[in-house]
C-alpha positions, 0 to 999 in steps of 0.5 A, spaced: 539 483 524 539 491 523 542 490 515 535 485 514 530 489 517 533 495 513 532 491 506 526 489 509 523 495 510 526 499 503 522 492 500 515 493 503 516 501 501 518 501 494 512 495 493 507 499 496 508 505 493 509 501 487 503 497 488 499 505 490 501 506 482 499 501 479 492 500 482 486 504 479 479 506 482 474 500 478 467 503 480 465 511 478 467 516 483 461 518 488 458 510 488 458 506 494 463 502 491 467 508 488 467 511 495 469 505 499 475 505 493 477 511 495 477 510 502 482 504 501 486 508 497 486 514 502 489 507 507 493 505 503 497 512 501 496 514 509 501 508 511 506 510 506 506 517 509 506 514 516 512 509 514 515 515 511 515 519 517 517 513 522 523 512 517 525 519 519 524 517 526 529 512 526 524 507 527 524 501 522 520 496 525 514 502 526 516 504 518 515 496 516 509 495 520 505 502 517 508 499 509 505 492 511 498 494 513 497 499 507 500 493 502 495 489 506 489 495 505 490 496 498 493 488 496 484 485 500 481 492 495 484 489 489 481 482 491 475 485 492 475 488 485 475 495 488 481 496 483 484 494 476 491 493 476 496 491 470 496 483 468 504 483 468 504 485 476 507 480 481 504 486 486 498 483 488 496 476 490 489 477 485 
């Protein structure tokens, strides 16, 4: 079980930090909508770091749960059409 949940957990983080890379801002920068797309990203980059850091902690399931939340952030901003992300991508559920 330790061995699924380390996989797990090394998954959500490359895809979310995959998933940051890939998604660029829509609206312009300073515009209510720019500002909420900076917001999610900010999000969404704070629960990688927090992930990082439980990892290096020795805390799996706090890691895989910061990696999912963020991956939940950024995945409901693109449906929102705060960010533009690659066609090709299977990242988000667009």
């Amino acid at each position: 079980m330790a061995a699924d949940l380390e996989a797990k957990t090394d998954r959500y983080e490359r895809m979310l930090a995959d998933a940051i890379a890939a998604a660029e801002p829509r609206p312009p920068a300073g515009t209510p909508l720019g500002n909420a797309a900076a917001d999610v990203a900010e999000m969404a980059s704070s629960y990688l770091d927090d992930g990082r850091h439980f990892r290096a902690d020795d805390d799996p399931v706090n890691a895989l749960a910061s990696y999912s939340y963020g991956y939940g952030w950024l995945d409901a901003g693109v449906r929102l059409g705060l960010f533009a992300v690659p066609d090709d991508t299977d990242l988000f559920t667009t």
